[in-house]
C-alpha positions in Angstrom: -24.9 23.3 -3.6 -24.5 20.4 -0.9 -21.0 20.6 0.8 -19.5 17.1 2.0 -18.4 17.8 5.3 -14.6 15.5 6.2 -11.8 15.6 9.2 -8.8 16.4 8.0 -5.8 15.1 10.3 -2.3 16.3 10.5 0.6 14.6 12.5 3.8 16.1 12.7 6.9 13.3 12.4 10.2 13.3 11.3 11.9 13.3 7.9 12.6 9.6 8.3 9.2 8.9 9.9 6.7 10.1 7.3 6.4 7.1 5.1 5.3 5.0 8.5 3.0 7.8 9.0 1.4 8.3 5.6 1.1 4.1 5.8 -0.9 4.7 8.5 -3.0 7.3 7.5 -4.0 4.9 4.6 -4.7 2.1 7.2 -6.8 3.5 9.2 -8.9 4.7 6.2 -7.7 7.6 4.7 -8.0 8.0 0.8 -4.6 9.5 0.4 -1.6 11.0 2.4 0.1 14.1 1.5 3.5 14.9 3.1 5.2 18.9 2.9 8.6 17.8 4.4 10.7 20.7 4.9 13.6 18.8 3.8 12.7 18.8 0.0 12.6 22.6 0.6 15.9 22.4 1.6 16.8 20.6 -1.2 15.1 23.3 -3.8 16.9 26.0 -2.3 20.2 24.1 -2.4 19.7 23.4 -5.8 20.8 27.0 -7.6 19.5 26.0 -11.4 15.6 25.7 -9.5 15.3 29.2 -8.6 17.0 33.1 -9.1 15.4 35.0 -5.7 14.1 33.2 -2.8 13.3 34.9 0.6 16.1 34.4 3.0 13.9 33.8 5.8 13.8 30.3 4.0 17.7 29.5 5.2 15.8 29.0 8.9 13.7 26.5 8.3 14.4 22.8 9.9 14.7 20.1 7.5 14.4 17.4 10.3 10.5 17.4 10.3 7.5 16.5 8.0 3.6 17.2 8.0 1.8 14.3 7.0 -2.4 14.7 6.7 -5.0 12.2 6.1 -8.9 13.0 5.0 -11.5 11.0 7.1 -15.2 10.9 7.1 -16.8 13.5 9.0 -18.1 10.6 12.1 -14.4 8.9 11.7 -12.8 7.9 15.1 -9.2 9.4 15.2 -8.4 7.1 18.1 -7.2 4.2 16.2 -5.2 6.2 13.9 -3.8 7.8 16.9 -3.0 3.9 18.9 -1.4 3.1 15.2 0.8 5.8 14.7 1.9 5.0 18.4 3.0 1.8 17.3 4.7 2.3 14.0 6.7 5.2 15.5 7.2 4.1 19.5 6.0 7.2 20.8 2.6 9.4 21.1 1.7 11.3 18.1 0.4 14.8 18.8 -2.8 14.8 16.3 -4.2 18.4 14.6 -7.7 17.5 13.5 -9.5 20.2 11.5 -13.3 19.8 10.1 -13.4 20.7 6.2 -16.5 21.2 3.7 -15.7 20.5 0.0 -17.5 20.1 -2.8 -15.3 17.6 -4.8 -13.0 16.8 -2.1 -12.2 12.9 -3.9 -10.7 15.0 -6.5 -8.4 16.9 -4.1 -6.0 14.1 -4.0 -5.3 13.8 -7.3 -2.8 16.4 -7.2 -0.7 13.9 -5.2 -0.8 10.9 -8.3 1.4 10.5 -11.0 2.0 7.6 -12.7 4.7 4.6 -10.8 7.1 3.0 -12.9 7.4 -0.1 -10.6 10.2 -1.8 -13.8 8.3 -4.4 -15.0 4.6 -2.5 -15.2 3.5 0.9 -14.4 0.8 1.7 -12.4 -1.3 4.5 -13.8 -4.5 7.0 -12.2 -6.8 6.9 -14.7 -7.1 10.7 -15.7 -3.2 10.1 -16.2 -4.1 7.2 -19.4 -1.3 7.5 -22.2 1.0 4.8 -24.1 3.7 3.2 -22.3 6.3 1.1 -23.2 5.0 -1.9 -20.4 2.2 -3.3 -19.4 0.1 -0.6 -17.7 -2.6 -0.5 -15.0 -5.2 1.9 -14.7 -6.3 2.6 -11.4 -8.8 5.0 -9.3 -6.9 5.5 -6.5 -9.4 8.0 -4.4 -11.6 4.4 -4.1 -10.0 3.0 -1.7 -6.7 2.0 0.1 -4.2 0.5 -1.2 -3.2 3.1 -4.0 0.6 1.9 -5.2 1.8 4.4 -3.4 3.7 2.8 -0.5 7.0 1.0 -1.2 5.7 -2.0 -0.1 3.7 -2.5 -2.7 6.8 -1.9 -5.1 8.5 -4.7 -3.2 5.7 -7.3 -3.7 5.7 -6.4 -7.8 9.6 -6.6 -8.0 9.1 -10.2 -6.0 6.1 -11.1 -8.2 8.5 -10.4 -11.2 11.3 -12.0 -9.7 9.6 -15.7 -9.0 6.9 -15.3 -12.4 3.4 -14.9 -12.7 3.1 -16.6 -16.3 0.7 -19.0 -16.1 0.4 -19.5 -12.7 -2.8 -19.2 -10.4 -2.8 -16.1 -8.1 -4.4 -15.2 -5.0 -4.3 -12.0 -3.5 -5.2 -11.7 0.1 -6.3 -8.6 1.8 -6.2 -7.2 -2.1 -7.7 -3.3 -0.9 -7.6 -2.0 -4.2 -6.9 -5.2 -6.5 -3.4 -3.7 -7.9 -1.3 -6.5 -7.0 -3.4 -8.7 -8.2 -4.6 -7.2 -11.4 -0.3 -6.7 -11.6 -0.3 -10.7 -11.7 -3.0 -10.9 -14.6 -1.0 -7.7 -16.9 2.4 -10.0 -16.0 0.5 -13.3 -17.4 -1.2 -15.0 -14.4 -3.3 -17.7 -15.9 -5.9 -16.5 -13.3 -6.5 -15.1 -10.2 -8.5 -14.5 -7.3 -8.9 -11.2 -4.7 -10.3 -11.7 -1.1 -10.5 -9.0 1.4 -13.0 -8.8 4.3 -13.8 -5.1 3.5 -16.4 -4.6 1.0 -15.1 -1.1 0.2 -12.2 -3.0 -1.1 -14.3 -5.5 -2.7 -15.9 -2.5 -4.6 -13.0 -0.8 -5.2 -10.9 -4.0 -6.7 -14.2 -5.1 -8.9 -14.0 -1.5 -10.1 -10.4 -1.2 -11.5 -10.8 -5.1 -12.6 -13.3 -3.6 -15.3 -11.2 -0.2 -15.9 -8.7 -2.8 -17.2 -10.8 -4.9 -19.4 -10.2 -7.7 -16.7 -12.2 -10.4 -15.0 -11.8 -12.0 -12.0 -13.4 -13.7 -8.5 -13.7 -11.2 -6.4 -14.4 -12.5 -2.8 -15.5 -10.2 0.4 -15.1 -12.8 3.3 -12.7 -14.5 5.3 -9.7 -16.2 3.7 -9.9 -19.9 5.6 -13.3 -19.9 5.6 -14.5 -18.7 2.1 -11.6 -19.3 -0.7 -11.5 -23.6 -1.3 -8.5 -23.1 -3.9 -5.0 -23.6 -3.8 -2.6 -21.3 -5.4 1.0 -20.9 -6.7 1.5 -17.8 -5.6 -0.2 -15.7 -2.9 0.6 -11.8 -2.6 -0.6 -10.6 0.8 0.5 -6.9 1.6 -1.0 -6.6 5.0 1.0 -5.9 8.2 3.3 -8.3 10.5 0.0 -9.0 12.8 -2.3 -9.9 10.4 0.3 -11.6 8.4 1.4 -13.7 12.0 -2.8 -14.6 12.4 -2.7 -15.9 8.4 0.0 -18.6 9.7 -2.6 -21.2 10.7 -5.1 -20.1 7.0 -2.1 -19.7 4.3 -1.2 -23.3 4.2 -4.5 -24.3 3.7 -4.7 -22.5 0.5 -1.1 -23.5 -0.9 0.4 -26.7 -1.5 4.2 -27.7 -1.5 6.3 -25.6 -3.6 3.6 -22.5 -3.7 5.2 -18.6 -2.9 3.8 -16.7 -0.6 5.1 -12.8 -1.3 4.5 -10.8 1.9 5.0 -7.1 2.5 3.6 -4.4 4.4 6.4 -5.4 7.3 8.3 -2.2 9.1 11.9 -3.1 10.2 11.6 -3.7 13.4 8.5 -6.3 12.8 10.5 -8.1 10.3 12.1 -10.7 12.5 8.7 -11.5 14.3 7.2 -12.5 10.7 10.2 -14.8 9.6 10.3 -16.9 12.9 6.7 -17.5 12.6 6.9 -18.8 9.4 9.9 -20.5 9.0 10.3 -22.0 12.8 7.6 -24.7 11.8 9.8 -25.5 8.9 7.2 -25.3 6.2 8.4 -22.5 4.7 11.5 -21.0 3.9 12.8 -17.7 2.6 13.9 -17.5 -1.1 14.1 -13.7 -1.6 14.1 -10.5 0.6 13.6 -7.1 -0.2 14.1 -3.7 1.8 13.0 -0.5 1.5 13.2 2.9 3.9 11.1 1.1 7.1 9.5 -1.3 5.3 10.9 -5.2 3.8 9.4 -8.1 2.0 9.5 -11.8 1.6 9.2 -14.5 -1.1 8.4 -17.4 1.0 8.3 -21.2 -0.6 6.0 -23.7 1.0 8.5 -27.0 1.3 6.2 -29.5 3.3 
Protein backbone atom coordinates (compact mmCIF):
# COMPACT_ATOMS: atom_id res chain seq x y z
CA UNK A 1 0.00 0.00 0.00
CA UNK A 2 1.41 3.61 -1.11
CA UNK A 3 1.20 6.06 1.95
CA UNK A 4 0.61 9.88 0.95
CA UNK A 5 3.02 11.57 2.88
CA UNK A 6 1.37 15.61 4.20
CA UNK A 7 2.64 18.41 6.94
CA UNK A 8 0.31 18.82 9.36
CA UNK A 9 0.49 22.37 11.14
CA UNK A 10 -0.73 23.44 14.50
CA UNK A 11 -0.83 27.13 15.82
CA UNK A 12 -1.84 27.73 19.15
CA UNK A 13 -4.25 31.13 19.45
CA UNK A 14 -6.79 32.32 21.58
CA UNK A 15 -10.49 31.51 22.06
CA UNK A 16 -11.41 34.56 20.16
CA UNK A 17 -8.56 34.16 17.65
CA UNK A 18 -9.27 30.75 16.11
CA UNK A 19 -11.65 31.60 13.40
CA UNK A 20 -8.82 34.25 11.92
CA UNK A 21 -6.65 31.35 12.25
CA UNK A 22 -8.58 28.51 10.74
CA UNK A 23 -9.31 31.38 7.76
CA UNK A 24 -5.90 31.32 7.24
CA UNK A 25 -5.06 27.88 7.33
CA UNK A 26 -7.67 27.63 4.41
CA UNK A 27 -5.82 30.54 2.55
CA UNK A 28 -2.79 29.47 2.44
CA UNK A 29 -4.04 26.02 1.08
CA UNK A 30 -5.15 23.91 3.59
CA UNK A 31 -8.19 21.53 2.76
CA UNK A 32 -9.75 22.03 6.10
CA UNK A 33 -9.15 23.50 9.71
CA UNK A 34 -9.94 21.74 12.81
CA UNK A 35 -10.02 23.66 16.10
CA UNK A 36 -10.10 21.61 19.99
CA UNK A 37 -10.76 24.88 21.96
CA UNK A 38 -10.62 24.18 25.51
CA UNK A 39 -13.42 26.45 26.04
CA UNK A 40 -16.10 24.05 24.59
CA UNK A 41 -14.61 21.66 27.16
CA UNK A 42 -15.46 23.96 29.64
CA UNK A 43 -18.62 24.27 28.47
CA UNK A 44 -19.44 20.27 28.52
CA UNK A 45 -18.30 19.95 31.91
CA UNK A 46 -20.44 22.95 32.99
CA UNK A 47 -23.28 21.48 31.48
CA UNK A 48 -24.44 18.62 34.24
CA UNK A 49 -27.21 16.75 31.85
CA UNK A 50 -23.86 15.95 29.28
CA UNK A 51 -22.03 13.81 31.53
CA UNK A 52 -22.28 11.64 35.28
CA UNK A 53 -18.27 11.21 36.13
CA UNK A 54 -15.56 13.26 34.62
CA UNK A 55 -11.95 13.38 35.88
CA UNK A 56 -11.39 16.36 38.06
CA UNK A 57 -8.15 17.05 36.69
CA UNK A 58 -10.46 18.52 33.90
CA UNK A 59 -11.49 21.71 36.40
CA UNK A 60 -7.67 22.93 35.53
CA UNK A 61 -7.76 23.30 32.26
CA UNK A 62 -7.67 27.03 30.55
CA UNK A 63 -10.52 27.93 28.46
CA UNK A 64 -8.61 31.05 27.08
CA UNK A 65 -6.75 29.12 24.29
CA UNK A 66 -7.49 27.07 21.06
CA UNK A 67 -5.44 24.58 18.72
CA UNK A 68 -6.16 25.16 15.29
CA UNK A 69 -4.20 22.60 12.54
CA UNK A 70 -4.11 22.71 8.87
CA UNK A 71 -2.96 19.69 6.36
CA UNK A 72 -0.39 20.77 3.65
CA UNK A 73 1.26 18.97 0.94
CA UNK A 74 4.32 17.23 1.90
CA UNK A 75 6.81 20.15 -0.33
CA UNK A 76 4.27 23.07 1.19
CA UNK A 77 6.11 26.23 2.35
CA UNK A 78 4.85 27.16 5.91
CA UNK A 79 6.34 30.57 5.52
CA UNK A 80 3.46 32.28 4.10
CA UNK A 81 1.01 30.79 6.37
CA UNK A 82 3.29 31.85 9.13
CA UNK A 83 3.66 35.99 7.43
CA UNK A 84 -0.48 35.49 7.33
CA UNK A 85 -1.29 34.42 10.53
CA UNK A 86 1.13 37.44 11.67
CA UNK A 87 -1.15 39.72 9.98
CA UNK A 88 -4.54 38.55 10.85
CA UNK A 89 -3.62 38.28 14.52
CA UNK A 90 -0.68 41.30 15.02
CA UNK A 91 1.67 39.15 16.50
CA UNK A 92 4.10 36.05 15.64
CA UNK A 93 2.54 32.76 15.61
CA UNK A 94 4.65 29.96 17.16
CA UNK A 95 4.04 27.13 14.38
CA UNK A 96 4.11 23.05 15.36
CA UNK A 97 4.66 21.34 12.05
CA UNK A 98 4.60 17.51 12.16
CA UNK A 99 5.10 15.11 8.85
CA UNK A 100 2.06 12.56 8.50
CA UNK A 101 1.62 9.39 6.20
CA UNK A 102 -2.06 8.40 5.41
CA UNK A 103 -3.62 6.44 3.26
CA UNK A 104 -6.99 8.32 2.77
CA UNK A 105 -6.03 11.39 4.48
CA UNK A 106 -8.86 13.67 2.03
CA UNK A 107 -11.32 11.63 3.98
CA UNK A 108 -9.91 12.65 7.44
CA UNK A 109 -11.71 15.89 7.23
CA UNK A 110 -14.89 14.77 6.90
CA UNK A 111 -15.33 14.32 10.37
CA UNK A 112 -15.29 18.15 10.69
CA UNK A 113 -18.59 18.56 7.90
CA UNK A 114 -21.94 18.66 8.68
CA UNK A 115 -24.40 20.16 6.82
CA UNK A 116 -24.90 24.59 7.13
CA UNK A 117 -28.21 25.89 7.29
CA UNK A 118 -27.23 29.36 6.00
CA UNK A 119 -31.59 30.40 6.18
CA UNK A 120 -32.39 30.67 2.76
CA UNK A 121 -30.25 27.34 1.43
CA UNK A 122 -28.28 24.84 3.04
CA UNK A 123 -25.06 23.82 2.04
CA UNK A 124 -24.52 20.17 2.13
CA UNK A 125 -21.00 17.54 1.83
CA UNK A 126 -22.01 15.20 -0.38
CA UNK A 127 -21.79 11.84 1.74
CA UNK A 128 -24.31 14.08 4.01
CA UNK A 129 -27.26 14.06 0.75
CA UNK A 130 -30.88 13.86 2.40
CA UNK A 131 -34.24 15.97 1.76
CA UNK A 132 -34.37 19.36 3.04
CA UNK A 133 -36.98 21.68 3.31
CA UNK A 134 -34.74 24.55 1.01
CA UNK A 135 -32.84 24.61 -1.81
CA UNK A 136 -29.77 22.43 -1.10
CA UNK A 137 -26.15 22.37 -2.41
CA UNK A 138 -24.08 19.54 -2.61
CA UNK A 139 -20.61 20.13 -2.24
CA UNK A 140 -17.04 18.27 -1.92
CA UNK A 141 -15.43 20.17 0.35
CA UNK A 142 -11.93 18.22 0.73
CA UNK A 143 -11.48 19.74 -3.20
CA UNK A 144 -10.62 22.81 -2.51
CA UNK A 145 -10.87 26.05 -0.40
CA UNK A 146 -13.55 27.70 0.10
CA UNK A 147 -15.76 25.01 1.96
CA UNK A 148 -18.93 27.21 3.57
CA UNK A 149 -17.29 26.97 6.51
CA UNK A 150 -16.19 30.50 7.41
CA UNK A 151 -18.77 33.08 8.45
CA UNK A 152 -17.98 35.10 5.71
CA UNK A 153 -19.32 33.08 3.38
CA UNK A 154 -22.69 33.09 5.53
CA UNK A 155 -22.58 36.87 5.24
CA UNK A 156 -22.34 37.00 1.41
CA UNK A 157 -25.54 34.34 1.16
CA UNK A 158 -27.64 36.39 3.71
CA UNK A 159 -26.60 39.61 1.46
CA UNK A 160 -27.24 37.62 -1.77
CA UNK A 161 -30.77 36.82 -0.28
CA UNK A 162 -31.27 40.19 0.96
CA UNK A 163 -30.72 42.25 -2.53
CA UNK A 164 -32.28 38.93 -4.92
CA UNK A 165 -30.68 36.68 -7.21
CA UNK A 166 -33.98 36.01 -9.32
CA UNK A 167 -33.30 36.52 -12.57
CA UNK A 168 -30.37 38.40 -12.42
CA UNK A 169 -26.83 37.75 -14.05
CA UNK A 170 -24.14 36.65 -11.46
CA UNK A 171 -20.49 36.74 -11.33
CA UNK A 172 -18.51 35.32 -8.85
CA UNK A 173 -14.99 36.45 -8.56
CA UNK A 174 -12.28 34.53 -6.81
CA UNK A 175 -15.25 31.69 -6.63
CA UNK A 176 -12.58 28.78 -4.94
CA UNK A 177 -15.02 26.28 -4.67
CA UNK A 178 -18.12 27.74 -6.78
CA UNK A 179 -20.60 27.82 -3.56
CA UNK A 180 -21.60 31.22 -3.73
CA UNK A 181 -22.14 31.15 -6.99
CA UNK A 182 -23.82 27.87 -7.52
CA UNK A 183 -25.95 29.60 -4.10
CA UNK A 184 -27.03 32.36 -6.78
CA UNK A 185 -28.25 29.70 -9.53
CA UNK A 186 -30.32 27.32 -6.41
CA UNK A 187 -31.73 31.11 -5.38
CA UNK A 188 -32.83 31.72 -9.21
CA UNK A 189 -29.86 33.56 -10.92
CA UNK A 190 -30.84 33.69 -14.56
CA UNK A 191 -27.09 32.81 -15.11
CA UNK A 192 -23.90 33.08 -13.86
CA UNK A 193 -20.31 33.06 -14.35
CA UNK A 194 -17.08 31.81 -11.79
CA UNK A 195 -13.52 33.22 -12.38
CA UNK A 196 -10.70 32.50 -10.14
CA UNK A 197 -6.97 32.54 -11.29
CA UNK A 198 -6.37 29.11 -9.47
CA UNK A 199 -7.11 26.21 -11.59
CA UNK A 200 -7.55 24.03 -8.48
CA UNK A 201 -10.49 26.18 -7.92
CA UNK A 202 -11.40 26.10 -11.42
CA UNK A 203 -11.50 22.20 -10.95
CA UNK A 204 -13.00 22.22 -7.89
CA UNK A 205 -16.05 24.75 -8.92
CA UNK A 206 -16.63 22.79 -12.43
CA UNK A 207 -16.76 19.73 -10.17
CA UNK A 208 -19.64 20.72 -7.66
CA UNK A 209 -21.37 22.64 -10.81
CA UNK A 210 -22.02 19.00 -12.17
CA UNK A 211 -22.71 17.37 -8.48
CA UNK A 212 -25.64 19.84 -8.70
CA UNK A 213 -27.01 19.20 -12.09
CA UNK A 214 -25.76 22.71 -12.92
CA UNK A 215 -24.03 24.41 -15.81
CA UNK A 216 -22.08 27.29 -16.02
CA UNK A 217 -18.81 29.38 -17.51
CA UNK A 218 -16.29 28.50 -15.59
CA UNK A 219 -13.22 30.86 -16.26
CA UNK A 220 -9.43 30.29 -14.82
CA UNK A 221 -7.84 33.75 -15.60
CA UNK A 222 -7.71 37.20 -14.57
CA UNK A 223 -10.87 39.11 -13.93
CA UNK A 224 -10.20 42.58 -16.16
CA UNK A 225 -8.51 40.77 -18.60
CA UNK A 226 -10.58 37.59 -19.37
CA UNK A 227 -14.43 38.12 -18.28
CA UNK A 228 -16.13 40.93 -21.24
CA UNK A 229 -19.58 40.79 -19.24
CA UNK A 230 -21.35 42.99 -17.10
CA UNK A 231 -23.28 41.79 -14.19
CA UNK A 232 -26.00 42.74 -11.65
CA UNK A 233 -24.49 41.28 -9.01
CA UNK A 234 -20.90 40.33 -8.20
CA UNK A 235 -20.08 38.07 -5.03
CA UNK A 236 -16.35 38.35 -4.31
CA UNK A 237 -15.31 36.72 -0.92
CA UNK A 238 -11.62 37.43 -1.02
CA UNK A 239 -9.71 39.52 1.49
CA UNK A 240 -9.51 43.57 2.08
CA UNK A 241 -6.10 43.52 -0.23
CA UNK A 242 -7.34 41.79 -3.05
CA UNK A 243 -10.63 43.34 -2.78
CA UNK A 244 -8.66 47.11 -2.56
CA UNK A 245 -6.57 45.84 -6.08
CA UNK A 246 -10.30 44.85 -7.75
CA UNK A 247 -11.11 48.76 -7.32
CA UNK A 248 -9.69 49.71 -10.75
CA UNK A 249 -11.29 45.84 -12.62
CA UNK A 250 -14.91 45.72 -10.73
CA UNK A 251 -16.31 48.62 -12.51
CA UNK A 252 -15.43 47.45 -15.69
CA UNK A 253 -17.58 44.46 -15.25
CA UNK A 254 -20.74 46.39 -13.64
CA UNK A 255 -22.77 49.07 -14.86
CA UNK A 256 -24.86 51.67 -12.86
CA UNK A 257 -27.07 50.17 -10.33
CA UNK A 258 -25.10 46.59 -10.23
CA UNK A 259 -24.21 45.15 -6.31
CA UNK A 260 -21.10 44.18 -5.57
CA UNK A 261 -21.45 41.81 -2.18
CA UNK A 262 -17.93 41.63 -0.60
CA UNK A 263 -16.72 39.61 2.41
CA UNK A 264 -13.81 37.93 3.52
CA UNK A 265 -12.94 41.54 5.48
CA UNK A 266 -11.56 41.07 9.37
CA UNK A 267 -12.62 44.15 11.57
CA UNK A 268 -9.94 46.02 11.69
CA UNK A 269 -9.59 45.93 7.55
CA UNK A 270 -13.09 46.98 7.22
CA UNK A 271 -12.63 50.68 7.14
CA UNK A 272 -9.72 50.46 4.54
CA UNK A 273 -12.24 48.53 2.07
CA UNK A 274 -15.15 51.22 2.46
CA UNK A 275 -13.01 54.39 1.84
CA UNK A 276 -11.65 52.84 -1.22
CA UNK A 277 -14.78 52.22 -2.68
CA UNK A 278 -16.98 54.77 -1.69
CA UNK A 279 -14.31 57.88 -1.62
CA UNK A 280 -14.54 57.91 -5.59
CA UNK A 281 -18.21 58.10 -5.14
CA UNK A 282 -19.21 55.35 -7.46
CA UNK A 283 -20.39 53.25 -5.00
CA UNK A 284 -22.16 53.33 -1.96
CA UNK A 285 -23.03 51.08 0.89
CA UNK A 286 -26.63 49.65 0.99
CA UNK A 287 -26.21 46.84 3.55
CA UNK A 288 -23.55 45.68 6.22
CA UNK A 289 -23.13 42.59 7.92
CA UNK A 290 -20.91 41.46 10.97
CA UNK A 291 -19.81 38.46 12.25
CA UNK A 292 -17.07 37.46 15.20
CA UNK A 293 -13.78 39.26 13.20
CA UNK A 294 -15.15 39.20 10.04
CA UNK A 295 -18.00 41.85 8.11
CA UNK A 296 -19.57 42.25 4.73
CA UNK A 297 -20.81 44.75 2.32
CA UNK A 298 -23.61 45.10 -0.32
CA UNK A 299 -22.21 47.83 -2.36
CA UNK A 300 -24.48 49.66 -5.36
CA UNK A 301 -22.59 51.03 -8.34
CA UNK A 302 -24.42 54.79 -8.68
CA UNK A 303 -22.21 56.34 -11.62
Amino acid sequence: MIFMKYKQVTVKVSHDEAELASYAMIECGSEGASVVDSRDVREIIRSKSNWDYYDESLDKISDDHAFVTGCFGENSEIKPLADLLKSYLGRDAELSVSLCDSADWENEWKKYYSPLDFGSIVVVPEWLDGKYDKPKILIDPGMAFGTGLHESTGMCIDLLTAVGADGKTVLDVGCGSGILGIASIALGAKECCFIDIDEQAVTATKSNLERNGMSARVICGDLAKDYDGSADVVLANLTADILLMLRGGLPKVTRVGSIIIMSGIINARADDVINGYTSGGMFEIIDRRAKGEWQAFAMRRKV
